[in-house]
Backbone as CSV, one residue per row, in Angstrom:
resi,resn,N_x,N_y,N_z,CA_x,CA_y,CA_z,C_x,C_y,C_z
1,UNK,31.132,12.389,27.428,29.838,11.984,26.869,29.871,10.495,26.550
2,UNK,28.536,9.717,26.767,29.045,8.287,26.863,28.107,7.976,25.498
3,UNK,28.934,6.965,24.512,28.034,6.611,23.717,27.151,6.267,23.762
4,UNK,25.789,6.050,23.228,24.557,5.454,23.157,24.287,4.115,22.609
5,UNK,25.473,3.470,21.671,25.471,2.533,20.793,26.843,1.881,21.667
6,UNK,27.481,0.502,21.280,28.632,-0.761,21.549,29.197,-0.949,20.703
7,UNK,30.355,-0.507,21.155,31.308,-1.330,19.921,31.684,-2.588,20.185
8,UNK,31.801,-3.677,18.865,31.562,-4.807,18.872,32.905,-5.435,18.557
9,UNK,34.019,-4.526,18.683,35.195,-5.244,18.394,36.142,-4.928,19.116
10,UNK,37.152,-5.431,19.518,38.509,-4.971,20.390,39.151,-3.668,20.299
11,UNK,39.321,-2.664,20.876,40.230,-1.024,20.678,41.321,-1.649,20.045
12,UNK,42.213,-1.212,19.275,43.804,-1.198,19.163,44.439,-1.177,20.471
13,UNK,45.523,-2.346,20.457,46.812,-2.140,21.596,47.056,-0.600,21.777
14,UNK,47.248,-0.160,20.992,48.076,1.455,21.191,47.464,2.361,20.472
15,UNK,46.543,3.649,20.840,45.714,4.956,20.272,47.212,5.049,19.239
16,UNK,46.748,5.629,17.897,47.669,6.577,17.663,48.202,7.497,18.069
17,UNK,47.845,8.707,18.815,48.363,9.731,19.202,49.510,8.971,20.166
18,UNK,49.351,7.883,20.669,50.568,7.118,21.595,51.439,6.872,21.109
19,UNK,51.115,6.058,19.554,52.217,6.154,19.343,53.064,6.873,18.629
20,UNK,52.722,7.740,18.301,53.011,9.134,17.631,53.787,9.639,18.894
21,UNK,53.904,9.685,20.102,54.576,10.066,21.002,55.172,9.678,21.604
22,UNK,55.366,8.179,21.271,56.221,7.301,21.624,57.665,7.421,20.527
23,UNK,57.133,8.251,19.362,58.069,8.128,18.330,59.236,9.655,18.932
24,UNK,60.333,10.060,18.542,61.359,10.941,18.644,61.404,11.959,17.779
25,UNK,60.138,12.498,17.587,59.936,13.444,16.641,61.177,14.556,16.728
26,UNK,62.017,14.943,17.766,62.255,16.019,17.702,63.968,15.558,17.669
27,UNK,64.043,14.680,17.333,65.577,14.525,16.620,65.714,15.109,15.496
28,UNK,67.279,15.652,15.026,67.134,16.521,14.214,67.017,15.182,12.895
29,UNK,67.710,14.407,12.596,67.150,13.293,12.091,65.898,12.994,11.435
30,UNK,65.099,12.685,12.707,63.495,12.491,12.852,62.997,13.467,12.039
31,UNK,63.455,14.627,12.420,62.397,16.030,11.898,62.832,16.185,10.350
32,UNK,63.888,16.203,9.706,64.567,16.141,8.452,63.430,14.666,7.684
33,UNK,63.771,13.738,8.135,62.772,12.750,7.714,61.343,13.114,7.333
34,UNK,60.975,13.893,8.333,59.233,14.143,8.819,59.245,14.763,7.340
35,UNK,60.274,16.181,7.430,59.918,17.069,6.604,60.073,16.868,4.982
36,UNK,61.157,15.682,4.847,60.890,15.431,3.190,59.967,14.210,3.152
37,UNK,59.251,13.406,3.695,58.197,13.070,3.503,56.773,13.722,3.306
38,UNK,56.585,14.972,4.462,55.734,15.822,4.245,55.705,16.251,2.080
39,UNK,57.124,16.749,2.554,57.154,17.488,1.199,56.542,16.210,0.038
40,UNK,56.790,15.225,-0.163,57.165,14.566,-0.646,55.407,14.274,-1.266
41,UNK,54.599,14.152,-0.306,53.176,13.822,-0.105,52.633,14.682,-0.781
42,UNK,53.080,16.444,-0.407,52.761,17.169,-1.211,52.808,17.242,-2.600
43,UNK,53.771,17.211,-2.749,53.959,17.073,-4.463,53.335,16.257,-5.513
44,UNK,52.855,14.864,-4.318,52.340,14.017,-5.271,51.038,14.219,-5.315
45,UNK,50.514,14.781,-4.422,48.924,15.050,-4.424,48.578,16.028,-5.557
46,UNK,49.715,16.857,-5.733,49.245,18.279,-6.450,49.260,17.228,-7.676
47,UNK,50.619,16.539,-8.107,50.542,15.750,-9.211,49.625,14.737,-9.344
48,UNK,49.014,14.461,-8.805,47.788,13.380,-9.032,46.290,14.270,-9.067
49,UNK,46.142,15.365,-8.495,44.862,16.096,-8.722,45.316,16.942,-10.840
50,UNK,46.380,17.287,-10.711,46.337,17.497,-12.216,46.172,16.439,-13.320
51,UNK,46.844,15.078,-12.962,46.431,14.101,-13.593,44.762,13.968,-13.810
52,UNK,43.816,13.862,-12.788,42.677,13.559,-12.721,42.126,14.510,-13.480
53,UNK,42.299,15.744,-13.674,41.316,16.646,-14.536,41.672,17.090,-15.467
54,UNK,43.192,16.762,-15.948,43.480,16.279,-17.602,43.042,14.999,-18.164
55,UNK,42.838,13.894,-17.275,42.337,13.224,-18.249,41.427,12.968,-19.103
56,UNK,42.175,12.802,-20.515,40.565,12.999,-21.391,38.933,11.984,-21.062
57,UNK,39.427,11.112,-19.945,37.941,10.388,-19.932,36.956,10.901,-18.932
58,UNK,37.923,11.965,-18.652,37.126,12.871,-17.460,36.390,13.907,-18.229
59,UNK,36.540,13.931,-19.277,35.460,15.296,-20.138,34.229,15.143,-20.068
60,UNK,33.665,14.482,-19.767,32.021,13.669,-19.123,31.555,13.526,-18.050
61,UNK,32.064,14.381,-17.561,31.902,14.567,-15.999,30.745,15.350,-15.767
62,UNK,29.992,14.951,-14.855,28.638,15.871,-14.173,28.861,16.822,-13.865
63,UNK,28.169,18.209,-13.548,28.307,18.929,-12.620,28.326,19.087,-11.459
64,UNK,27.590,17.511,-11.276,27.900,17.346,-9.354,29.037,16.453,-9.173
65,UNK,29.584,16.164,-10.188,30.773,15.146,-10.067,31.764,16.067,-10.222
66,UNK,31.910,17.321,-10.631,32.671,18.374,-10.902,32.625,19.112,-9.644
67,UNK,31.446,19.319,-9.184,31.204,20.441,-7.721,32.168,19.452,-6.563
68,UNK,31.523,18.164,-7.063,32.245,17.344,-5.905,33.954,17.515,-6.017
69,UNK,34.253,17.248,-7.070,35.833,17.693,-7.176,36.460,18.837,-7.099
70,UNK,35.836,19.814,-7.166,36.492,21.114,-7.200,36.234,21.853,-5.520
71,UNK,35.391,21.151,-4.857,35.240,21.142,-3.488,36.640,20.217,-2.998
72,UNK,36.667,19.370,-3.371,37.366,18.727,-2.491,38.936,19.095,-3.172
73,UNK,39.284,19.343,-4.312,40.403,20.267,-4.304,40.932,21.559,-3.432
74,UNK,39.296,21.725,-3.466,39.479,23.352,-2.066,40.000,22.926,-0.838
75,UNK,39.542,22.301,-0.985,39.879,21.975,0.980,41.640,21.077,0.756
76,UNK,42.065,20.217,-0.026,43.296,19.880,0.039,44.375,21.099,-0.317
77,UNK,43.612,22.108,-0.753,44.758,22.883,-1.299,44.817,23.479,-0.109
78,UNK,43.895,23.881,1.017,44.067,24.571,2.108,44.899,23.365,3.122
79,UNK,44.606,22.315,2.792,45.608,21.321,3.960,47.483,21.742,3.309
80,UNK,47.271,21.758,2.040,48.667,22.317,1.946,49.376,23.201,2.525
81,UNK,48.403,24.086,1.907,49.166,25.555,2.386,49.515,25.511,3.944
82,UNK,48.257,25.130,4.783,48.205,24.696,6.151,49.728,23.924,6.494
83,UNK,50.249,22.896,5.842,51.197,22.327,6.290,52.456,22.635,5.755
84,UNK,52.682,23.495,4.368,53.669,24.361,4.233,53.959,25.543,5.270
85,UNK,53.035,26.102,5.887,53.547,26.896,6.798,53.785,26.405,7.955
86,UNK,52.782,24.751,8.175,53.783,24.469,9.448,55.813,23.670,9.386
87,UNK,55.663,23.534,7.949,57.088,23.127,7.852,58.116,24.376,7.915
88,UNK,57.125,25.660,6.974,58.438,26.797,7.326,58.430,27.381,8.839
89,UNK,56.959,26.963,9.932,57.807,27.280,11.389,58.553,26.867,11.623
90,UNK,58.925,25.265,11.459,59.736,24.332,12.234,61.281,25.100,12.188
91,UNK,61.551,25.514,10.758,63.070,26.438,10.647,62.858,27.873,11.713
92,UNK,61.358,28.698,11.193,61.610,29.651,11.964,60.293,30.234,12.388
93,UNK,59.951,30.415,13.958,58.397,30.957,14.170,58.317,32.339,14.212
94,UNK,57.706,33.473,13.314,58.043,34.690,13.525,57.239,35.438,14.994
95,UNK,58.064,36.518,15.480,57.801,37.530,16.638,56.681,38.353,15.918
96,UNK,56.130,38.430,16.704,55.129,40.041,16.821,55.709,40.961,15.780
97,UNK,56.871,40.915,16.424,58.099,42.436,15.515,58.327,42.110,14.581
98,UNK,58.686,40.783,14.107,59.021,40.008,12.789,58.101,40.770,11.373
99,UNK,56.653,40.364,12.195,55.408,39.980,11.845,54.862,41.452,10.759
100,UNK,55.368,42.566,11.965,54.984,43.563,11.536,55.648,44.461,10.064
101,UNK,56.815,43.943,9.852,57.489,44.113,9.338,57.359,43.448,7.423
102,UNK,56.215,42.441,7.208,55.625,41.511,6.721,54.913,42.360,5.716
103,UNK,54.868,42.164,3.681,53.925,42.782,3.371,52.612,42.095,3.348
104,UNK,52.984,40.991,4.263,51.728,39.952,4.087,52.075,39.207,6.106
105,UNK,50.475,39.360,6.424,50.801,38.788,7.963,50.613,37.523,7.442
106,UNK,51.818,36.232,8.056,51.947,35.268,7.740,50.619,34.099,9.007
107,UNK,50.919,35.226,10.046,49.928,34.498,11.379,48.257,34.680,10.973
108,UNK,48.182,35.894,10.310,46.448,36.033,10.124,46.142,34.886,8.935
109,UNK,47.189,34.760,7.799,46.971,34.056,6.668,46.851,32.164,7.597
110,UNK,47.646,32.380,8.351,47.626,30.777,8.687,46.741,30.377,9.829
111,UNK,45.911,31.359,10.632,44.564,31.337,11.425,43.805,31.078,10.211
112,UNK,43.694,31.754,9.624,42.594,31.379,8.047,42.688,30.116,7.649
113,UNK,43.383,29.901,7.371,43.662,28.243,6.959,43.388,27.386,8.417
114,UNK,43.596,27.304,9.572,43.167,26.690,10.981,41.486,26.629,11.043
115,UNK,41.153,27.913,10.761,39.775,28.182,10.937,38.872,27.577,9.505
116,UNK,39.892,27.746,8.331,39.078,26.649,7.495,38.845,25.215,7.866
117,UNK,39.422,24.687,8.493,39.869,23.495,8.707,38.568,22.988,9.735
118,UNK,38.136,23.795,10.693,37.878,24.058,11.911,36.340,24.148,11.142
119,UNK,36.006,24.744,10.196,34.481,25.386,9.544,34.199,23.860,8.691
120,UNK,35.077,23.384,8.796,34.552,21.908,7.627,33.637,20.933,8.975
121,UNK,33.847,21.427,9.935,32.694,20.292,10.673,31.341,20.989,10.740
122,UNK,31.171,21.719,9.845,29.433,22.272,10.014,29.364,21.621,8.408
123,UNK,30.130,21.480,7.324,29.656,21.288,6.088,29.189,20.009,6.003
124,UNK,27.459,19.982,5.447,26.650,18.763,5.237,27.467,17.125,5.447
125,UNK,28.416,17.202,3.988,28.825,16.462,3.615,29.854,15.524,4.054
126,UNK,30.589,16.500,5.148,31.732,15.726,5.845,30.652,15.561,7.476
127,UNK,29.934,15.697,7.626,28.614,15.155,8.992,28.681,14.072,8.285
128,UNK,27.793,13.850,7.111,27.188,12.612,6.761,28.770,11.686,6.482
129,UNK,29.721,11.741,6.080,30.329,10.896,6.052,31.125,10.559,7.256
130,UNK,31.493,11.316,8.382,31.635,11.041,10.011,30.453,10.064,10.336
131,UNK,28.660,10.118,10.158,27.928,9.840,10.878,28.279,8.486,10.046
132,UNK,28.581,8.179,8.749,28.387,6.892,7.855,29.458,6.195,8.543
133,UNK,30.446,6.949,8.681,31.707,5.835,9.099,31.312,5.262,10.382
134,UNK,30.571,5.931,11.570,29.945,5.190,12.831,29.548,4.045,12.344
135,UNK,28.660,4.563,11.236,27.519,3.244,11.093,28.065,2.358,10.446
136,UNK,29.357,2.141,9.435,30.395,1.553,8.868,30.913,0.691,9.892
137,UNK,31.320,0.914,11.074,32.070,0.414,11.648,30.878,-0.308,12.933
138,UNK,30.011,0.137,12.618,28.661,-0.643,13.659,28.913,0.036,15.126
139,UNK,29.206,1.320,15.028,29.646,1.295,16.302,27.893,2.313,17.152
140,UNK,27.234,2.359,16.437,25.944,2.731,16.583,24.932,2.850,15.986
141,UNK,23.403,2.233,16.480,21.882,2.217,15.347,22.577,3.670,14.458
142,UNK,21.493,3.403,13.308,21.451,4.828,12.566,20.541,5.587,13.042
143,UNK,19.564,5.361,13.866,18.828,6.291,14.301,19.377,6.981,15.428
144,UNK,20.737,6.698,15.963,20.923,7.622,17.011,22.419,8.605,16.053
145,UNK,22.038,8.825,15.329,23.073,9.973,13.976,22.899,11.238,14.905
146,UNK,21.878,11.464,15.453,21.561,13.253,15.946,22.177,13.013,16.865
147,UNK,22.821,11.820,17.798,23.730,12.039,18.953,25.200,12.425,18.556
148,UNK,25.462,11.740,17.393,26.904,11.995,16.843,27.333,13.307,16.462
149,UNK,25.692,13.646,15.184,25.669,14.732,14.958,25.809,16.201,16.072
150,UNK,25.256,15.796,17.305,25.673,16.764,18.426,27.338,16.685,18.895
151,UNK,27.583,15.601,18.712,28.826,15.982,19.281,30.118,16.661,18.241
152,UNK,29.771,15.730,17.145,30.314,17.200,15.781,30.429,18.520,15.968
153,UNK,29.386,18.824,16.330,28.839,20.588,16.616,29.446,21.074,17.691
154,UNK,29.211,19.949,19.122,29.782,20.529,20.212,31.660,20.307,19.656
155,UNK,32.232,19.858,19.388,33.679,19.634,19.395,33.843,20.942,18.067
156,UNK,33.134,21.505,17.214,33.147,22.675,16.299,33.462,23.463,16.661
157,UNK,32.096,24.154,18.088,31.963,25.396,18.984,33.212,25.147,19.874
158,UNK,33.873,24.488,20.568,35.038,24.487,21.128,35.902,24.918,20.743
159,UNK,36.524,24.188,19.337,37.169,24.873,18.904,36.947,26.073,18.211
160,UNK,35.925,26.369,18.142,35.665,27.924,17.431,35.968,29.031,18.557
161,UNK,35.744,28.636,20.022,36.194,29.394,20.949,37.394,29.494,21.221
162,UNK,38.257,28.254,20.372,39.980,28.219,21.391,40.606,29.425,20.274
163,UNK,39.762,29.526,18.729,40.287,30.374,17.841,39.749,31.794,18.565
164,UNK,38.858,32.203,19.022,38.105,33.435,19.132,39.378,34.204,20.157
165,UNK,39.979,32.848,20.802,41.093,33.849,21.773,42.567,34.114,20.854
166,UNK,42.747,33.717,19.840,43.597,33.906,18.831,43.763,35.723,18.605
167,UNK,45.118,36.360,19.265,45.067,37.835,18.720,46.339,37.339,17.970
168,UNK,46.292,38.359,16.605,47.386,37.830,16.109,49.028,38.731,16.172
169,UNK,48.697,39.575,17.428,49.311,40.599,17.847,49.806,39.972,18.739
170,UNK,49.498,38.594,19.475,49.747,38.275,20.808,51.560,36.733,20.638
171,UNK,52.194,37.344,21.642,53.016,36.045,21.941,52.628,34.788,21.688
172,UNK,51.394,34.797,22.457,50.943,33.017,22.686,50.252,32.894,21.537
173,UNK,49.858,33.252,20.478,49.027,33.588,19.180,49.191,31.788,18.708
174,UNK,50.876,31.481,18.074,50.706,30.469,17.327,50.356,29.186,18.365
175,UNK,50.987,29.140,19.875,50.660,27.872,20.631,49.340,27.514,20.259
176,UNK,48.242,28.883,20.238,46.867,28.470,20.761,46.548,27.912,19.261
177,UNK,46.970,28.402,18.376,46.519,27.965,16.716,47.502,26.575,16.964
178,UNK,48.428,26.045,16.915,49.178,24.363,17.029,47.882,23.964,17.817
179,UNK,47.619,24.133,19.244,46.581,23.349,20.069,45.566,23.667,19.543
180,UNK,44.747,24.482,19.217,43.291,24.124,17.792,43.593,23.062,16.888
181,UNK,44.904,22.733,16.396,45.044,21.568,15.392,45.249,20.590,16.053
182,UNK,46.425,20.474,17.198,46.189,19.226,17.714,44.760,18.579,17.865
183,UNK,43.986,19.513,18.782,42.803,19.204,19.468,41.738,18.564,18.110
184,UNK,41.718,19.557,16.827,40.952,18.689,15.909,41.609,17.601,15.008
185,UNK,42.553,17.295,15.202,43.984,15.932,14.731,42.889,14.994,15.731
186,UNK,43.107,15.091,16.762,42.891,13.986,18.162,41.845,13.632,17.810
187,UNK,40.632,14.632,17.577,39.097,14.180,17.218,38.869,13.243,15.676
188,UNK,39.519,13.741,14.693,39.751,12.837,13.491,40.374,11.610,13.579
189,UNK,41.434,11.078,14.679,41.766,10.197,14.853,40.695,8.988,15.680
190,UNK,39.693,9.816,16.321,38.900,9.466,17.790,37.751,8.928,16.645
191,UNK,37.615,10.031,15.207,36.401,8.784,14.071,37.055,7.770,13.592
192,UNK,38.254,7.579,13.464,38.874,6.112,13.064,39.145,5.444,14.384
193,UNK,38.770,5.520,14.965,38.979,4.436,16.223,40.524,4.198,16.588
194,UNK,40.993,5.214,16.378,41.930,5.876,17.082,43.020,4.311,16.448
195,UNK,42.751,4.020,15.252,43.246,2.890,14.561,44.483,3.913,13.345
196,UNK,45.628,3.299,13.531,46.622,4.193,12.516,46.449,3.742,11.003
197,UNK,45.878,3.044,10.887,45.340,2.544,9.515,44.360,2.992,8.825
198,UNK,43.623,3.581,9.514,42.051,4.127,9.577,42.696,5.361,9.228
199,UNK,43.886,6.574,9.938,43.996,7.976,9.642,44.564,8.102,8.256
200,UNK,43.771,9.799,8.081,44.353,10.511,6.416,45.947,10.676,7.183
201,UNK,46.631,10.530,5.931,48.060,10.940,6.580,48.249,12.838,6.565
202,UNK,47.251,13.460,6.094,47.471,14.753,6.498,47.181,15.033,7.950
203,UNK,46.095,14.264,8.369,46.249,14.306,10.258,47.012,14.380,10.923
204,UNK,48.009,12.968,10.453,49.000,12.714,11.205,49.993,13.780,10.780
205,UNK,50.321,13.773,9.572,51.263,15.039,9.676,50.977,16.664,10.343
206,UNK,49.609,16.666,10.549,49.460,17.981,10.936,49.467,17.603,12.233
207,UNK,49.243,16.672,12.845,48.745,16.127,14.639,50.942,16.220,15.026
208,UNK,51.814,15.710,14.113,52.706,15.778,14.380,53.862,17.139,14.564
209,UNK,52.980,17.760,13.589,53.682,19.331,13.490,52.892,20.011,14.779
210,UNK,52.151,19.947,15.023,51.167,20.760,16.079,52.318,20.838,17.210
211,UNK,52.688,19.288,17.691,52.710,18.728,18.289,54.653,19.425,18.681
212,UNK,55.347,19.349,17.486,56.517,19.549,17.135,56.785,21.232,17.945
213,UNK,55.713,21.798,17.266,55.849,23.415,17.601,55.267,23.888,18.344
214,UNK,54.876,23.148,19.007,54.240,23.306,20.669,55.223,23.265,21.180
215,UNK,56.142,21.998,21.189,57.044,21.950,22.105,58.600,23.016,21.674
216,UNK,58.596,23.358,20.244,59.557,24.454,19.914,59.331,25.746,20.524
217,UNK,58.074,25.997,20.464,57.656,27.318,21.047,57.649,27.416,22.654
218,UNK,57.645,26.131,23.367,57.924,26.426,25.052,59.669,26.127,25.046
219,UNK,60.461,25.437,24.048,61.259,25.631,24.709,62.257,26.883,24.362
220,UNK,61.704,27.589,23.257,61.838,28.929,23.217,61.304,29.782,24.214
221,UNK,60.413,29.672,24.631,60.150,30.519,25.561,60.692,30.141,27.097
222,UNK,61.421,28.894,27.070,62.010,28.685,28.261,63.870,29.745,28.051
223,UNK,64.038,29.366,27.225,65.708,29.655,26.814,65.226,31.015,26.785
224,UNK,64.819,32.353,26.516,64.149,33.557,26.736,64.341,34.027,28.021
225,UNK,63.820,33.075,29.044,63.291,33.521,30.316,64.421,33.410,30.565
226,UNK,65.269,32.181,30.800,67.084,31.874,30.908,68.118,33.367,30.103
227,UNK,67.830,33.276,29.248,68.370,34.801,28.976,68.736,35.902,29.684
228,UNK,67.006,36.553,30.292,66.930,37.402,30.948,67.687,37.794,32.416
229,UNK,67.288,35.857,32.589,67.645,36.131,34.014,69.415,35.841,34.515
């Protein structure tokens, strides 16, 4: 789809996702690194959202200044959980058989969290601030918002279809849930102008785990086939 509007300034030398793949994620090194930084991010977020709503100058807070925060707590607490379970694949991705065995399915709980993730491009509020950042960055009139706004929707329904083939009974179950995240990582990077300065670092950490256990899960399934044969 070709924009309707010009951008008025130079691309970056290098997309992020390049250089994100230019990097050696899968040294054991690399990945030890990845993962106490991940952790590390975590902890401080949880500790900085409790800071913010103990503080006593926050007792004066609106109710839409409250809706606004307790929304947007929702959705970080689901990027957590989201990226705690992609740190406990990296040690171990469970089987079908694993799975069943579970008093809790760990694959249906973490489609839920994918598909939350996936449902935040229909909510009002994150449109209007995608369509603001276009217009932030001049990269189109404001009157052409309903073109952006279409492509929001169309890149939604896509991925709402790559989930619809999600069985959580199936082998290929977690690849297709990693590639739903890559695929909406790539698009969040594609509203910052694909600028590494511009991304939330939960992108990148989730665009990197996607990315990690994609390639854990084929080369498990390569060493499998080597097994057999």
């Amino acid at each position: 789809m070709i924009s309707p509007g010009k951008r008025t300034d130079a691309k970056p030398k290098m997309k992020i996702a390049e250089i994100i793949r230019n990097e050696n994620l899968e040294s054991l090194e690399e990945m030890d690194r990845l993962r106490l930084e991940i952790q590390q991010y975590l902890q401080t977020n949880m500790i900085n959202r409790l800071k913010l709503i103990e503080d006593p100058d926050n007792k004066q807070l609106t109710p839409e200044l409250l809706d606004t925060y307790f929304r947007s707590h929702e959705r970080q607490e689901n990027t957590k959980r989201l990226l705690q379970y992609m740190l406990a694949f990296l040690a171990n991705i469970p089987e079908p058989n694993q799975i069943s065995q579970e008093p809790v399915n760990p694959v249906s709980q973490f489609k839920e969290f994918v598909q939350y993730q996936v449902g935040l491009l229909k909510e009002k509020d994150v449109i209007q601030a995608i369509t603001r950042e276009f217009n932030r960055q001049n990269m189109h009139e404001q009157d052409n918002n309903w073109f952006y706004e279409a492509r929001i929707m169309d890149k939604r329904l896509e991925l709402e279809l790559m989930l619809k083939e999600v069985r959580v009974d199936s082998c290929e179950m977690h690849l297709l849930l990693f590639q739903v995240l890559e695929n909406l990582s790539l698009f969040w990077f594609e509203i910052g102008r694909e600028d590494v300065r511009q991304a939330r670092r939960s992108d990148i950490y989730v665009y990197k785990l996607s990315r990690l256990l994609q390639s854990k899960l084929k080369k498990n399934k390569t060493q499998a086939i080597a097994a057999r044969s």
